[in-house]
mmCIF file of the N, C-alpha and C atoms, coordinates in Angstrom:
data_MODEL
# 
_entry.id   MODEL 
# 
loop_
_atom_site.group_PDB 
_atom_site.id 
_atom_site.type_symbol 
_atom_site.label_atom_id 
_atom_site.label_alt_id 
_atom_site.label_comp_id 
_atom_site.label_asym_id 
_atom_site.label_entity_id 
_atom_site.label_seq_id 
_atom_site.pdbx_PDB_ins_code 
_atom_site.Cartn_x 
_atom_site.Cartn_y 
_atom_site.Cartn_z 
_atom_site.occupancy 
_atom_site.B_iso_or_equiv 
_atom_site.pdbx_formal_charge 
_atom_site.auth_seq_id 
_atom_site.auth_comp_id 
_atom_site.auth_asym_id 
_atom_site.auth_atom_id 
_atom_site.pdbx_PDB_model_num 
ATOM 1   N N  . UNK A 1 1  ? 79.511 54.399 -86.959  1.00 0.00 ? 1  UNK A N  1 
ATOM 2   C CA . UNK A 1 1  ? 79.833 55.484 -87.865  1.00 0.00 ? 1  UNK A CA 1 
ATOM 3   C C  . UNK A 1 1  ? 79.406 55.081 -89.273  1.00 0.00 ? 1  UNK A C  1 
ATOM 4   N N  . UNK A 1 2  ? 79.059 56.467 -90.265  1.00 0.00 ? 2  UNK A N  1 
ATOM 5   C CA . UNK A 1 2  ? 79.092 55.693 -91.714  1.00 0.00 ? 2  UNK A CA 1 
ATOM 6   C C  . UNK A 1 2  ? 79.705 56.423 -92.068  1.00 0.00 ? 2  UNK A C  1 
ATOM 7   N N  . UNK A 1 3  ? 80.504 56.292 -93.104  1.00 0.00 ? 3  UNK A N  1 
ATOM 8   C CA . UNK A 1 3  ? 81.329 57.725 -94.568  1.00 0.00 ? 3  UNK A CA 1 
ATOM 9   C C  . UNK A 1 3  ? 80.527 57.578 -95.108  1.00 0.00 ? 3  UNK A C  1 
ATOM 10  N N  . UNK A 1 4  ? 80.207 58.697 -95.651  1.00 0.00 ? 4  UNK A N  1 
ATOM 11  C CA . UNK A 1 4  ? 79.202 58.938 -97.038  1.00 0.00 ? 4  UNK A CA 1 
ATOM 12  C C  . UNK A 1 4  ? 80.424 59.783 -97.952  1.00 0.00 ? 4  UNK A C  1 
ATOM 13  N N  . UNK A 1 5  ? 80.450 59.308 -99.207  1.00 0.00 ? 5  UNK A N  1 
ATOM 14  C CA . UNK A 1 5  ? 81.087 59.356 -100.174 1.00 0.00 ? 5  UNK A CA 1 
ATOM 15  C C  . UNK A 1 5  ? 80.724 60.000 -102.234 1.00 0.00 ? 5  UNK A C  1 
ATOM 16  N N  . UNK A 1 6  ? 80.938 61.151 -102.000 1.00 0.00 ? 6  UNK A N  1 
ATOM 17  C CA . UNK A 1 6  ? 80.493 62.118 -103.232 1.00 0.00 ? 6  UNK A CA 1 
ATOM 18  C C  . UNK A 1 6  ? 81.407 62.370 -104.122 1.00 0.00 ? 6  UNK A C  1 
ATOM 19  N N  . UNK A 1 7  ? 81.572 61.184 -105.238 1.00 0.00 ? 7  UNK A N  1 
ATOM 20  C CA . UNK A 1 7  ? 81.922 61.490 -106.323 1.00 0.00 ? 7  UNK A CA 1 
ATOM 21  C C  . UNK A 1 7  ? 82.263 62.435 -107.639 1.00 0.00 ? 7  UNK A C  1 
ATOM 22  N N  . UNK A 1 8  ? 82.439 63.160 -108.026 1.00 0.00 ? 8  UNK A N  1 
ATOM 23  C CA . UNK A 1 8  ? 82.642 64.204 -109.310 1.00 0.00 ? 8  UNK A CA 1 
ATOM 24  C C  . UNK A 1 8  ? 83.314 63.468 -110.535 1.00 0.00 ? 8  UNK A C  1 
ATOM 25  N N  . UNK A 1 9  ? 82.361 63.230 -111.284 1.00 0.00 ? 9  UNK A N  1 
ATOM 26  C CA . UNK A 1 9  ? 83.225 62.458 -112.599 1.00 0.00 ? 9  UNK A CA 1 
ATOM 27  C C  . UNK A 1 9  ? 83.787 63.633 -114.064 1.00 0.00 ? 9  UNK A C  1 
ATOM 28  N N  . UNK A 1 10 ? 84.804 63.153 -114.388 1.00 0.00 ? 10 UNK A N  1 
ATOM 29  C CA . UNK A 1 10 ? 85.446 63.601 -115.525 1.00 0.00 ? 10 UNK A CA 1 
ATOM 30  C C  . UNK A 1 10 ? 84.780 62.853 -116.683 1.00 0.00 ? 10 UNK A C  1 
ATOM 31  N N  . UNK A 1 11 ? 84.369 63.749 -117.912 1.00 0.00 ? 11 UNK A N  1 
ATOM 32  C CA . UNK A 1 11 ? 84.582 62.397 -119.248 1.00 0.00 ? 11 UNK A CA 1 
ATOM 33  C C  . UNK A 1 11 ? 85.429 62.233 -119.744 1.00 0.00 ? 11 UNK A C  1 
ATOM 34  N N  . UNK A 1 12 ? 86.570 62.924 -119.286 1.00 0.00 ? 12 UNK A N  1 
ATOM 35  C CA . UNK A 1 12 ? 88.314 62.562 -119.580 1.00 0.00 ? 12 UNK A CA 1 
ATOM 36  C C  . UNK A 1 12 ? 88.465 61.516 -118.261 1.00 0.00 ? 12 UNK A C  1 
ATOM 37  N N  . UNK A 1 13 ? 87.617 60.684 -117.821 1.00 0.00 ? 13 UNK A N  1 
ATOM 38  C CA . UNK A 1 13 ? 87.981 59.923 -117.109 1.00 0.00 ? 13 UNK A CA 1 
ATOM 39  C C  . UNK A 1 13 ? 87.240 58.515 -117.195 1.00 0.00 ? 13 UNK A C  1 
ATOM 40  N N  . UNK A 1 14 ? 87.411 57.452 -115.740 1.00 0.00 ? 14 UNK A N  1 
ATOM 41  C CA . UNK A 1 14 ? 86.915 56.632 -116.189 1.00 0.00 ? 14 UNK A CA 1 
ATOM 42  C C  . UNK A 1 14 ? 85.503 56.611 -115.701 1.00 0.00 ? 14 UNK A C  1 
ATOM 43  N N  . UNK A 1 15 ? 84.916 55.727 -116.582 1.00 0.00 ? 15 UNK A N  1 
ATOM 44  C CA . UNK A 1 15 ? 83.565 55.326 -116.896 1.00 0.00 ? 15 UNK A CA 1 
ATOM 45  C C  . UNK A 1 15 ? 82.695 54.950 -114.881 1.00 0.00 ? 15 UNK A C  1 
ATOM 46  N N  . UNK A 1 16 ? 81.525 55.758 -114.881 1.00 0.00 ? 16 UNK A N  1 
ATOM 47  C CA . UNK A 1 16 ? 80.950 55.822 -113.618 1.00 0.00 ? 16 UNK A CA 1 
ATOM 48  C C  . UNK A 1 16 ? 80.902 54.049 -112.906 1.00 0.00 ? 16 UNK A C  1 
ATOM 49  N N  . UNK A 1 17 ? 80.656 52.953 -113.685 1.00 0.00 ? 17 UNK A N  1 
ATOM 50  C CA . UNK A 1 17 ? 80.349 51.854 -113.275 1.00 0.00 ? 17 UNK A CA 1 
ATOM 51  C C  . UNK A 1 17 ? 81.763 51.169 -113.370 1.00 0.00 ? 17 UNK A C  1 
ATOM 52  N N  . UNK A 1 18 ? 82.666 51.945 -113.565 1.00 0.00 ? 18 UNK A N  1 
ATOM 53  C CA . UNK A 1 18 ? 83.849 51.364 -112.903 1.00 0.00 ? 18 UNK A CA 1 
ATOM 54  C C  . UNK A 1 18 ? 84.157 51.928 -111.887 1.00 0.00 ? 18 UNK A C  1 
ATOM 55  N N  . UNK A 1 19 ? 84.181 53.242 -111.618 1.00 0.00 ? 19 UNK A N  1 
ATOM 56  C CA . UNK A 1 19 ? 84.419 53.383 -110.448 1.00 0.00 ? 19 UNK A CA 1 
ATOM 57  C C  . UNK A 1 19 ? 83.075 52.846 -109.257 1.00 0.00 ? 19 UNK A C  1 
ATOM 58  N N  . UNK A 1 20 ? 82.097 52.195 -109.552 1.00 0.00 ? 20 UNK A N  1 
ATOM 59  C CA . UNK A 1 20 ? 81.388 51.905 -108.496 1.00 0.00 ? 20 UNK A CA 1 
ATOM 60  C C  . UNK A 1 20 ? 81.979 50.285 -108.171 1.00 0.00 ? 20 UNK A C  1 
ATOM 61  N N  . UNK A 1 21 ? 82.527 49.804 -109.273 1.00 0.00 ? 21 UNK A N  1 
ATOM 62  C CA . UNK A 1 21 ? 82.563 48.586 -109.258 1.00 0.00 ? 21 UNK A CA 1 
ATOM 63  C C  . UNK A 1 21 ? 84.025 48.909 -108.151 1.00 0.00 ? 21 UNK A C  1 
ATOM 64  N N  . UNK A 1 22 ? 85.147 49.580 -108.613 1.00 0.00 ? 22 UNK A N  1 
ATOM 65  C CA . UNK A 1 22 ? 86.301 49.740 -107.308 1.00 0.00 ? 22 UNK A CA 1 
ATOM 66  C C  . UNK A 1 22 ? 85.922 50.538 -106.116 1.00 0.00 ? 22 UNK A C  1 
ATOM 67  N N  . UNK A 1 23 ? 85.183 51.045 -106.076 1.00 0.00 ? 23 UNK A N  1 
ATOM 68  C CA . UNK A 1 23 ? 84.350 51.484 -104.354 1.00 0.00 ? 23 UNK A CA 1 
ATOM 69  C C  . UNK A 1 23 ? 84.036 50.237 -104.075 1.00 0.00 ? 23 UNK A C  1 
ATOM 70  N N  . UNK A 1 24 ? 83.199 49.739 -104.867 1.00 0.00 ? 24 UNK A N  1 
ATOM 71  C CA . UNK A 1 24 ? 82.642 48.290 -104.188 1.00 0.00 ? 24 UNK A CA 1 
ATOM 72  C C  . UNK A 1 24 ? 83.241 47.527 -103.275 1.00 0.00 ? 24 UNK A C  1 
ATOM 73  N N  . UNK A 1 25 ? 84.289 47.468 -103.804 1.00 0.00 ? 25 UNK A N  1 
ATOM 74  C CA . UNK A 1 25 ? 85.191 46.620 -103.465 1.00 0.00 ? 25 UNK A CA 1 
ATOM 75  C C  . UNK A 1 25 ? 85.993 46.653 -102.304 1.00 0.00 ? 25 UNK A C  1 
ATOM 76  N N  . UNK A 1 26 ? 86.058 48.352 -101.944 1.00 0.00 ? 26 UNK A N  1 
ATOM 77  C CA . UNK A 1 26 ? 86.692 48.601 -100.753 1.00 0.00 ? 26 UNK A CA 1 
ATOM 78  C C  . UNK A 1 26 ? 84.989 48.214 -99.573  1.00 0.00 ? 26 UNK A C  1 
ATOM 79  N N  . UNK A 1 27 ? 84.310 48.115 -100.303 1.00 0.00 ? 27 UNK A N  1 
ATOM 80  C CA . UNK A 1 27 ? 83.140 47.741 -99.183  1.00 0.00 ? 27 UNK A CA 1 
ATOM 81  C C  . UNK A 1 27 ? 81.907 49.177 -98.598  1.00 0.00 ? 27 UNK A C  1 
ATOM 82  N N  . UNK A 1 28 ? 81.992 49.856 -99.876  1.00 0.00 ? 28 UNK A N  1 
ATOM 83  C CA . UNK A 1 28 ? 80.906 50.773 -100.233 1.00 0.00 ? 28 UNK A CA 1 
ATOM 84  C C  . UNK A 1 28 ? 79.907 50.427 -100.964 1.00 0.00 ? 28 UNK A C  1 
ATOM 85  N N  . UNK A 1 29 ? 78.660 51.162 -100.679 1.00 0.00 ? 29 UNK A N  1 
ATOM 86  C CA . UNK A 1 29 ? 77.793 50.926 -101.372 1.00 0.00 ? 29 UNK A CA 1 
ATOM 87  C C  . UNK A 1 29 ? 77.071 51.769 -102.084 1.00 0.00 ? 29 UNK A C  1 
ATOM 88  N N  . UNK A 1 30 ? 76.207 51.675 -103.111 1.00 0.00 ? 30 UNK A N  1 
ATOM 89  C CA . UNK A 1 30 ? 76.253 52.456 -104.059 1.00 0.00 ? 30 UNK A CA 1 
ATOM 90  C C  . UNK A 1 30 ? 74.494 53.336 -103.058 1.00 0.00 ? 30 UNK A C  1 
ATOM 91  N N  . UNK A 1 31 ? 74.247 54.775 -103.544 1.00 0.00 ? 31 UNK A N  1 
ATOM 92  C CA . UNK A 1 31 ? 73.146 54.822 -102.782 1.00 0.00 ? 31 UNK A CA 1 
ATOM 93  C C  . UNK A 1 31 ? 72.309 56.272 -103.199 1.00 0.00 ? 31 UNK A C  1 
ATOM 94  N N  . UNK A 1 32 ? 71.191 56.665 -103.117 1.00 0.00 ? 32 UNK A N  1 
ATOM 95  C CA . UNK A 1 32 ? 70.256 58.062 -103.359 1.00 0.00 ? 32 UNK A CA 1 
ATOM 96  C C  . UNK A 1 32 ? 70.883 59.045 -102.708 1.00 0.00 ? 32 UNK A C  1 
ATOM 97  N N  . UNK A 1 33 ? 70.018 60.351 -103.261 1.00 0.00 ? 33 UNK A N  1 
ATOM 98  C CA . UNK A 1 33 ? 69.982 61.236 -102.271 1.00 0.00 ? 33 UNK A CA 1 
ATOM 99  C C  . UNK A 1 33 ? 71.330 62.129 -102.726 1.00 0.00 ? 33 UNK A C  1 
ATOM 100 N N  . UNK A 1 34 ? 71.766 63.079 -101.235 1.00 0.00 ? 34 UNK A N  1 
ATOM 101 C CA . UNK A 1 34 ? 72.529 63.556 -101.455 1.00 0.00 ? 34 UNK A CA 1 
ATOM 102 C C  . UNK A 1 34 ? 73.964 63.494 -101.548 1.00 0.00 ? 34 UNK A C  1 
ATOM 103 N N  . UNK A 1 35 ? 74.353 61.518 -101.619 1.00 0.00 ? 35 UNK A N  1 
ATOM 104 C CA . UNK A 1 35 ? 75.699 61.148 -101.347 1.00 0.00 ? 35 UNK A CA 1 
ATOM 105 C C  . UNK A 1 35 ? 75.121 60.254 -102.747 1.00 0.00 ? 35 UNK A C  1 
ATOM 106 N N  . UNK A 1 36 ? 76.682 59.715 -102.839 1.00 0.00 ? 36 UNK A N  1 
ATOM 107 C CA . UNK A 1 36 ? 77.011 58.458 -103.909 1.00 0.00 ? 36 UNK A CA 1 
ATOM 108 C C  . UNK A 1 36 ? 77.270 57.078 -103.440 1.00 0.00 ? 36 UNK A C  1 
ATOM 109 N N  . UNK A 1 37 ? 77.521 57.516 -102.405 1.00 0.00 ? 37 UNK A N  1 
ATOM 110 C CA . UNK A 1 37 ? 77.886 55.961 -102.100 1.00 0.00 ? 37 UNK A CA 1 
ATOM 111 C C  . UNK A 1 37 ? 78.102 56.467 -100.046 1.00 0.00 ? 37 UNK A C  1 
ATOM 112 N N  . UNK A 1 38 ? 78.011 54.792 -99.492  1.00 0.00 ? 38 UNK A N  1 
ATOM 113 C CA . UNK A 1 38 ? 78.071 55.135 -97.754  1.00 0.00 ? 38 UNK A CA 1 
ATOM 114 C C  . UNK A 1 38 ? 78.770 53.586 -97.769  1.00 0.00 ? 38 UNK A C  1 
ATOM 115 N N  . UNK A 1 39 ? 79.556 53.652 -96.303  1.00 0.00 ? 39 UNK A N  1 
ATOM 116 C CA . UNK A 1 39 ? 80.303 53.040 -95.802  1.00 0.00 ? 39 UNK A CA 1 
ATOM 117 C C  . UNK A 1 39 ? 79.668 52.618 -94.616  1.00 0.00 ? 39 UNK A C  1 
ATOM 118 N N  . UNK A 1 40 ? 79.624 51.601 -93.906  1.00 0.00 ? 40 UNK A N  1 
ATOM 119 C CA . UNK A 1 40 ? 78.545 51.142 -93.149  1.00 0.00 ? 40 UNK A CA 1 
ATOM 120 C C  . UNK A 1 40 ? 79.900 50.491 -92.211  1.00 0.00 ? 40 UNK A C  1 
ATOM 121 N N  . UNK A 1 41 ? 80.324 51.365 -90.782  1.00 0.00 ? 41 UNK A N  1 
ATOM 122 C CA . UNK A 1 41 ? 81.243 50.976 -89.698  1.00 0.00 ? 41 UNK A CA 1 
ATOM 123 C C  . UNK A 1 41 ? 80.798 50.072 -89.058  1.00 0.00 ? 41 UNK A C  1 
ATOM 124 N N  . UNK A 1 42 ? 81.853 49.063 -88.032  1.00 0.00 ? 42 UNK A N  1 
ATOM 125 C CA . UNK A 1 42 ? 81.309 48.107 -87.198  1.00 0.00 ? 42 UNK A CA 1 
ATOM 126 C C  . UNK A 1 42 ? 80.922 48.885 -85.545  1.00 0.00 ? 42 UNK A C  1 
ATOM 127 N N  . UNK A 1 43 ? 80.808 48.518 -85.049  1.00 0.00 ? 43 UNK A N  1 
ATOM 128 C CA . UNK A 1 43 ? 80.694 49.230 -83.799  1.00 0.00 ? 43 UNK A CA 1 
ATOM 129 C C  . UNK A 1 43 ? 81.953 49.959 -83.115  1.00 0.00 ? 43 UNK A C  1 
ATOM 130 N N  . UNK A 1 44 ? 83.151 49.606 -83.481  1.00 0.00 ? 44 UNK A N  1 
ATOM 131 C CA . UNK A 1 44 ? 84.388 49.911 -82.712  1.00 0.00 ? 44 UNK A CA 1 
ATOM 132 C C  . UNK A 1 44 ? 85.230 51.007 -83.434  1.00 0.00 ? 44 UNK A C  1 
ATOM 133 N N  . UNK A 1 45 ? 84.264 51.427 -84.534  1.00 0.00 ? 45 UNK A N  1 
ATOM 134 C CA . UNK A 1 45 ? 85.299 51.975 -85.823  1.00 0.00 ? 45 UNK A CA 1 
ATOM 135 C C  . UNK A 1 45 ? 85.777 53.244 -84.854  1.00 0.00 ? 45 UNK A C  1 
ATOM 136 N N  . UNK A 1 46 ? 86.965 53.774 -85.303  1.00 0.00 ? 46 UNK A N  1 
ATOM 137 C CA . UNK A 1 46 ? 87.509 55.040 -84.652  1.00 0.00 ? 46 UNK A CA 1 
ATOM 138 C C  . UNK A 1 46 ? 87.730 56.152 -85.853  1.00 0.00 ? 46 UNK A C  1 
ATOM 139 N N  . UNK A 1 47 ? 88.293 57.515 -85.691  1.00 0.00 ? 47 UNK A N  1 
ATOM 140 C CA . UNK A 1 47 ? 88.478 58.367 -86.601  1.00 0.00 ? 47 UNK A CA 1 
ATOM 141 C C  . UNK A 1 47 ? 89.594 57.759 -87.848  1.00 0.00 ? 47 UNK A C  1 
ATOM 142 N N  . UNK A 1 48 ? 90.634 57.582 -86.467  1.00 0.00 ? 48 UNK A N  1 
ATOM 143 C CA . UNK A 1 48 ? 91.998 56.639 -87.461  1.00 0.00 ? 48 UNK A CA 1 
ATOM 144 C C  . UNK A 1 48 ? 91.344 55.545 -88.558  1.00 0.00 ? 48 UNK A C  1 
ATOM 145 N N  . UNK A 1 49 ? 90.105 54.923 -87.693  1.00 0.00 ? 49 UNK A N  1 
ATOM 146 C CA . UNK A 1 49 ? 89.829 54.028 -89.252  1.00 0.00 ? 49 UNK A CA 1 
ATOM 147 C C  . UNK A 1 49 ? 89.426 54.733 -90.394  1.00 0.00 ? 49 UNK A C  1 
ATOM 148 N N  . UNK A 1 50 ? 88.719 55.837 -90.217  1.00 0.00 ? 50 UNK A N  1 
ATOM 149 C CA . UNK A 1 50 ? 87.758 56.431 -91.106  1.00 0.00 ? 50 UNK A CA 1 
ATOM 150 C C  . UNK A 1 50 ? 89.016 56.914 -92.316  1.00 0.00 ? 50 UNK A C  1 
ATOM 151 N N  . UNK A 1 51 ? 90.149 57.571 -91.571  1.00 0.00 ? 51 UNK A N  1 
ATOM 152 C CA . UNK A 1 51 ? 91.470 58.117 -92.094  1.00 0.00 ? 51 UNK A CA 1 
ATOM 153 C C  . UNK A 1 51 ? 91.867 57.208 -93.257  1.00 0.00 ? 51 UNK A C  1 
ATOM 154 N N  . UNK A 1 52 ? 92.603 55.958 -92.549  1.00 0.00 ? 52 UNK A N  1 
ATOM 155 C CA . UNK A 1 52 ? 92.859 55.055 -93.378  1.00 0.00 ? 52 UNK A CA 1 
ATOM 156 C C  . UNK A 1 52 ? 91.605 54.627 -94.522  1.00 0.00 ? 52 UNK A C  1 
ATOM 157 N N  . UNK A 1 53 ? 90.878 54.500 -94.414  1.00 0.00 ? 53 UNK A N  1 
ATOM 158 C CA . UNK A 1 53 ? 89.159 54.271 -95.600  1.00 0.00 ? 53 UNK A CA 1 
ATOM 159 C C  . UNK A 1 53 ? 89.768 55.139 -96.226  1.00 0.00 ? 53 UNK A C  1 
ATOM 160 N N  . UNK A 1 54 ? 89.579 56.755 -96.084  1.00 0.00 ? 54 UNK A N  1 
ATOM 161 C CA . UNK A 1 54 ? 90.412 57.743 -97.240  1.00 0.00 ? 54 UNK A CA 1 
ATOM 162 C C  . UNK A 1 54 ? 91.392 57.591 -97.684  1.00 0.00 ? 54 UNK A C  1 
ATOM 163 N N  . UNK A 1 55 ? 92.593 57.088 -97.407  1.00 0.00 ? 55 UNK A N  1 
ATOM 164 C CA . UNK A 1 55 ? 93.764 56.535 -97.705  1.00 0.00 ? 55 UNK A CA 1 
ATOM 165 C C  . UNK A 1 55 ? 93.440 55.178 -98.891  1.00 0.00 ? 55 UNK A C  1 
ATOM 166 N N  . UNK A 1 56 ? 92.654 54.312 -98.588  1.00 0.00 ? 56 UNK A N  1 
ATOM 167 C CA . UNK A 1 56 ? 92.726 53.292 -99.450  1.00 0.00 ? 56 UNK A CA 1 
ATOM 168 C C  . UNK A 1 56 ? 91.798 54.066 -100.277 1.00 0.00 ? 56 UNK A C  1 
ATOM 169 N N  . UNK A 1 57 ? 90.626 54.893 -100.315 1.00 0.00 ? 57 UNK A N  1 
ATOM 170 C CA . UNK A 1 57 ? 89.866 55.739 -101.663 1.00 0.00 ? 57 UNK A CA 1 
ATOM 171 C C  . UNK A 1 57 ? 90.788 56.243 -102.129 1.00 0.00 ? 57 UNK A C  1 
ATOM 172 N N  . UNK A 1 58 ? 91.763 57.528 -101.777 1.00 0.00 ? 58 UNK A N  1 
ATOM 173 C CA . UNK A 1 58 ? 92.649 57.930 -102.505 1.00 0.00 ? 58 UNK A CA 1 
ATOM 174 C C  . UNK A 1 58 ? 93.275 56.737 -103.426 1.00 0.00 ? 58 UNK A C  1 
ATOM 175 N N  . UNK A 1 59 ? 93.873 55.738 -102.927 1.00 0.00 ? 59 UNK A N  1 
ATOM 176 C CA . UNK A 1 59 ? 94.452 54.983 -103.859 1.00 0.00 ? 59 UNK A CA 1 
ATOM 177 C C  . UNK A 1 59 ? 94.002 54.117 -104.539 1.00 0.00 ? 59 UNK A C  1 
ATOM 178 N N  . UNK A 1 60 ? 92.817 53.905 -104.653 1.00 0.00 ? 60 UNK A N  1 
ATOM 179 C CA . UNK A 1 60 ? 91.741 53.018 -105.453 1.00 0.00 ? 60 UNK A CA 1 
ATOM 180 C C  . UNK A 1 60 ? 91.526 53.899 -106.517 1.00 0.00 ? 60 UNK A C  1 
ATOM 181 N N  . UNK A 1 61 ? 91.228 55.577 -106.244 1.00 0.00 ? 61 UNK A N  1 
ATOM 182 C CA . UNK A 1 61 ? 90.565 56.436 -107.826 1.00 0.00 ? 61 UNK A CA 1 
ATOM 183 C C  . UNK A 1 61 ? 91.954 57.309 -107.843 1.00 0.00 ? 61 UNK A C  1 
ATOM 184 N N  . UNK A 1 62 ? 93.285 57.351 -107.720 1.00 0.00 ? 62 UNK A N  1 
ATOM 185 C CA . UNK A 1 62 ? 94.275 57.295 -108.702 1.00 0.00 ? 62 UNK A CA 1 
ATOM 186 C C  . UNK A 1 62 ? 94.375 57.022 -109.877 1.00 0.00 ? 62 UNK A C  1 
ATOM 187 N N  . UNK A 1 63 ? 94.698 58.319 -110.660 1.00 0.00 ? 63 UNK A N  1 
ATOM 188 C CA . UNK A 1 63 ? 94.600 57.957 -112.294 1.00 0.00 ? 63 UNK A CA 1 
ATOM 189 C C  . UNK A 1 63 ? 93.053 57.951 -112.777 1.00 0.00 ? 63 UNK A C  1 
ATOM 190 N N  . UNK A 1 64 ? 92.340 57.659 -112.272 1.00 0.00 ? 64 UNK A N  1 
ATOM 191 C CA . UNK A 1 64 ? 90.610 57.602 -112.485 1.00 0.00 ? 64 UNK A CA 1 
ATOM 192 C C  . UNK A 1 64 ? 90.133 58.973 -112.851 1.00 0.00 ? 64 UNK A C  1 
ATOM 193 N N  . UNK A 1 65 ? 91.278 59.946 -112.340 1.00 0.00 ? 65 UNK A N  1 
ATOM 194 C CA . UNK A 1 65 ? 90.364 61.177 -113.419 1.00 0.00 ? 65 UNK A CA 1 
ATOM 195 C C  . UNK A 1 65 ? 88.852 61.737 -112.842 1.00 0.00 ? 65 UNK A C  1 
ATOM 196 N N  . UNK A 1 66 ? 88.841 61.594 -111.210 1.00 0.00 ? 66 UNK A N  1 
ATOM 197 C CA . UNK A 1 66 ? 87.554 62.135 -111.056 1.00 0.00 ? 66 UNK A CA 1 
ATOM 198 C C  . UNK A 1 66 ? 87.976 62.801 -109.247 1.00 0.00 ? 66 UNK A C  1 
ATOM 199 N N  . UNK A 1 67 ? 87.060 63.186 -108.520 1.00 0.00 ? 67 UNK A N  1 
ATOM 200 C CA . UNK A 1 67 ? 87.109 64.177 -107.500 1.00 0.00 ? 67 UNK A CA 1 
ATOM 201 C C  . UNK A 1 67 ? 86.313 63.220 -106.906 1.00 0.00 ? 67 UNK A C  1 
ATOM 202 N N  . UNK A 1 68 ? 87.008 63.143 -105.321 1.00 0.00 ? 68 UNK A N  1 
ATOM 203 C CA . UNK A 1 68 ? 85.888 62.715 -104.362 1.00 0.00 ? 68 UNK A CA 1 
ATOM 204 C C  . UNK A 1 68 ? 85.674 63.585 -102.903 1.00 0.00 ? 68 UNK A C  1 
ATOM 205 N N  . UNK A 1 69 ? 84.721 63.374 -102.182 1.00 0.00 ? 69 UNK A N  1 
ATOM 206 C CA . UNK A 1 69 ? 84.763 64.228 -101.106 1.00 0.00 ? 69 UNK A CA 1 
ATOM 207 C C  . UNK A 1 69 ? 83.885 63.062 -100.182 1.00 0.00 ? 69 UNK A C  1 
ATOM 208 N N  . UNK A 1 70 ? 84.918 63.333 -98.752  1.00 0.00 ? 70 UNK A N  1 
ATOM 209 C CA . UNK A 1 70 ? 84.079 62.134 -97.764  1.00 0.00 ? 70 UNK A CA 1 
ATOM 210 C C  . UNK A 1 70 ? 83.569 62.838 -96.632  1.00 0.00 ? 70 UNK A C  1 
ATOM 211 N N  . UNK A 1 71 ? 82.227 62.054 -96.221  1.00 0.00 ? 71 UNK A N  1 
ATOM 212 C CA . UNK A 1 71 ? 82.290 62.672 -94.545  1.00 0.00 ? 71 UNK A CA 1 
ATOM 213 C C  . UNK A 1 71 ? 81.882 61.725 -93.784  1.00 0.00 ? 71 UNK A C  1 
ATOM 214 N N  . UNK A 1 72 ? 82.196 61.751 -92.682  1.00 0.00 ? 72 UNK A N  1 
ATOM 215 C CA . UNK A 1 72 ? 82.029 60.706 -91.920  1.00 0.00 ? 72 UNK A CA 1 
ATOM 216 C C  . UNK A 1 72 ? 81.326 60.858 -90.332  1.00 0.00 ? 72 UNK A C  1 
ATOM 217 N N  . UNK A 1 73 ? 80.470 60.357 -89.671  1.00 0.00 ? 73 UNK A N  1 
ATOM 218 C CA . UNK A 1 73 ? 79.160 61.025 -89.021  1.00 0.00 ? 73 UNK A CA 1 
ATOM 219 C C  . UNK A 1 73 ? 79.292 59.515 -88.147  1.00 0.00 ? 73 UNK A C  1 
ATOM 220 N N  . UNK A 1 74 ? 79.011 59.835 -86.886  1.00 0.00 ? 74 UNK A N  1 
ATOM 221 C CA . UNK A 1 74 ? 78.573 58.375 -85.882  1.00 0.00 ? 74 UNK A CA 1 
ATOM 222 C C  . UNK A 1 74 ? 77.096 58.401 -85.993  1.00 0.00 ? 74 UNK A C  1 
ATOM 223 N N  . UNK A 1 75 ? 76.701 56.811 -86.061  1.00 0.00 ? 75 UNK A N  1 
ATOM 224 C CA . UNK A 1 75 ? 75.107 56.909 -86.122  1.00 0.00 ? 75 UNK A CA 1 
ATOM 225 C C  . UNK A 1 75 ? 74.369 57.137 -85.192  1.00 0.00 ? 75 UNK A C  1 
ATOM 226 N N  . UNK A 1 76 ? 73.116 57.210 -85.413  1.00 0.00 ? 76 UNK A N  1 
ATOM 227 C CA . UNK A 1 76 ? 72.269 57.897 -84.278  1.00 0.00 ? 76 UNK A CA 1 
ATOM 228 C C  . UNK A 1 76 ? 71.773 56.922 -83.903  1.00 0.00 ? 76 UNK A C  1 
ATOM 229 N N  . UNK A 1 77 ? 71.810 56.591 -82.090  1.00 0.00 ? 77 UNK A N  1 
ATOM 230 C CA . UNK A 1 77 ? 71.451 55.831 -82.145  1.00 0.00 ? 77 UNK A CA 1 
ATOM 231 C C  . UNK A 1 77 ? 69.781 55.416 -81.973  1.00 0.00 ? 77 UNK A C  1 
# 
């Protein structure tokens, strides 16, 4: 599976390279195109994981002042 992950920033909020730097961290990566960032699953990932990933985004851009939207897709193989 990957999440692909689409950002909306505020300038009443915080600064874009901080929030890449706390995506980072949950183990996103920054990327082109029509997403902001993708999540790269291990082979076993399930929906429930994908759930929880949104759960820890929600609480990583708390207070951050910006909008996110996820989707999440099994790869082809």
């Amino acid at each position: 599976m990957i999440t692909y992950l689409t950002v909306t920033f505020n300038t009443e909020g915080s600064r874009p390279s901080e929030i890449m730097d706390a995506l980072h961290g949950l183990g996103f990566e920054p990327t082109t195109g029509s997403y902001d960032f993708l999540y790269r699953w291990g082979a076993n990932a399930t929906v429930e994981d994908a759930i929880y990933l949104a759960d820890k985004v929600c609480l990583t851009l708390k207070g951050k002042h910006v909008l996110f939207k996820l989707q999440t897709v099994r790869d082809i193989p």
